[in-house]
N, C-alpha and C positions, 0 to 999 in steps of 0.2 A: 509462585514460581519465581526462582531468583534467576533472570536474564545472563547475568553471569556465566549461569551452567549452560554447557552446550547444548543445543539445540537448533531446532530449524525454524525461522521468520518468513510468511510471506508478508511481500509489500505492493498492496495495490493504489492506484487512484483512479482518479476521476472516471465515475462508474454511471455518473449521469441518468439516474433511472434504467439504463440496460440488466433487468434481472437476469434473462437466458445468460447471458455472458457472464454476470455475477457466479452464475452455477456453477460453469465450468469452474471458475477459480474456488467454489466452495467446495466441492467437489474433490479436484484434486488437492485440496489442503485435510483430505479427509484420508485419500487415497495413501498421499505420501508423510501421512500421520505430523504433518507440519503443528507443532507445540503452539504458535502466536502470529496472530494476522493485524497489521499493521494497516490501516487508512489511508491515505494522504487525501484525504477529503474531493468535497464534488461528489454525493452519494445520490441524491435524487434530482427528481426535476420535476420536483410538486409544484412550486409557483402557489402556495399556500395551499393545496389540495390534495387529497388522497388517492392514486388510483391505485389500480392492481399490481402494476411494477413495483410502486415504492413499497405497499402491503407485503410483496414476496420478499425483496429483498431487506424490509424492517424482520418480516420472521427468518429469516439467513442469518442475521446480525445478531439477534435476539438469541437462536441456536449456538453461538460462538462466545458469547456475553464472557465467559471466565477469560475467552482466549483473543480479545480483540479489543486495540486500542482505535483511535480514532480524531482524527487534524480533521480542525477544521479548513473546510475552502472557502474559495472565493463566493462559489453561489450556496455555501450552504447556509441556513437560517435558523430563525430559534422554531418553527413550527417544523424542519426535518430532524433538531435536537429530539423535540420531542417524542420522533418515532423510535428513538434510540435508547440501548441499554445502558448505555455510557453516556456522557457528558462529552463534548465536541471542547479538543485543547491546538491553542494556536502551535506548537512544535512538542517534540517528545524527545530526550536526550536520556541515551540508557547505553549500557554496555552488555556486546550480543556476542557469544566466543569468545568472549579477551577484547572484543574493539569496540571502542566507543563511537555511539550513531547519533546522527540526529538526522531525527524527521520533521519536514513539515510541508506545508502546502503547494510554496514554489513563489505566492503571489507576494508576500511580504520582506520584509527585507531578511537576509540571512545572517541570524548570531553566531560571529566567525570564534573559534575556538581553538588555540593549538591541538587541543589532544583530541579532539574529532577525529578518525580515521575514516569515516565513513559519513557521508553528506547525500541525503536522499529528499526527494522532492517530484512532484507532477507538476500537472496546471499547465502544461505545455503540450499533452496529449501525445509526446513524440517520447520513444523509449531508448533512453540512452544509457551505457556504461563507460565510465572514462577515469582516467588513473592519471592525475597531475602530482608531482613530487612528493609522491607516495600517499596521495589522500583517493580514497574515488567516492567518485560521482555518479550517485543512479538515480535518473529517473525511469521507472517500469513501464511505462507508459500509459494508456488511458486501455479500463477493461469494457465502457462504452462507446466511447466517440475517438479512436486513435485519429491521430493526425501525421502517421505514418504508411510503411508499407503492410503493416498486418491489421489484421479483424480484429485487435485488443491485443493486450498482451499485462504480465505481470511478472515480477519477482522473489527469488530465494532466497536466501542468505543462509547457511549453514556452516559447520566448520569448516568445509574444504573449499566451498567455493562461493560466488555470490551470479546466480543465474537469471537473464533471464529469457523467459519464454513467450511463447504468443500462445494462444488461445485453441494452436491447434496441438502442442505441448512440444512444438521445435526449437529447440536455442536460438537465442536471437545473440543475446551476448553472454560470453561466462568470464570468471576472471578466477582465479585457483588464488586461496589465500591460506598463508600458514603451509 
């Protein structure tokens, strides 16, 4: 699938072992036939150990394997690599509708770019959309431990718009693009 072509991206992070939460966002990316799900890392919270959470949410991942990228975080390691179909990469720079993104975790420093139009990032567990001289700025916020006003929340990005939603599927922010 070439990124290029139109399509719909979600963007979650820091999902912290919350599988129930994880669902919703599997869920509706199943729902609203979303083409590609994007990480921003912080997936479990093994602490080198297995439990049930990270087993639901390794087979969620596993289920998406063609359609999901994946940053890594701050607390992610090589023994929650290993629950993964993919390989954990420090940022991802692609072009999604015509605009060129980059993702990454939030913790590291940020590779500035002019032709970025689009700059996304977690690790701060607060969900924000913001539009500085024509570049924006999303982070979705956290789909397990938010550190805002809502129960989780995550991200769209499609040709019209780049939304995003809480967990109980209300707009939190939208921004109309093109």
């Amino acid at each position: 699938m070439n990124l290029g072509d139109i399509m719909k991206v979600m963007v979650v992070s820091d999902i912290h072992g919350n599988s129930e939460k994880f669902k919703i966002a599997i869920d509706f990316m199943k729902t609203e036939e979303i083409d590609k799900m994007i990480i921003l890392g912080d997936i479990f919270n093994n602490y080198y150990e297995l439990n049930t959470s990270s087993k639901d949410i390794s087979n969620m991942i596993w289920n998406i394997a063609d359609k999901v990228t994946i940053i890594r975080g701050n607390n992610d390691t090589s023994f929650d690599e290993s629950l993964l179909p993919v390989g954990l990469i420090n940022y991802y720079e692609t072009v999604i509708n015509g605009m060129r993104c980059y993702f990454h975790h939030g913790h590291l420093r940020l590779r500035n770019n002019s032709s970025v139009k689009l700059y996304a990032s977690g690790h701060t567990h607060v969900s924000r959309l913001k539009i500085v001289d024509d570049v924006i700025y999303l982070n979705p916020g956290s789909i397990g431990r938010p550190r805002d006003y809502t129960r989780g929340s995550f991200a769209v990005i499609s040709e019209y718009a780049i939304i995003v939603f809480d967990l109980s599927l209300n707009v939190i922010f939208e921004h109309k693009v093109n």
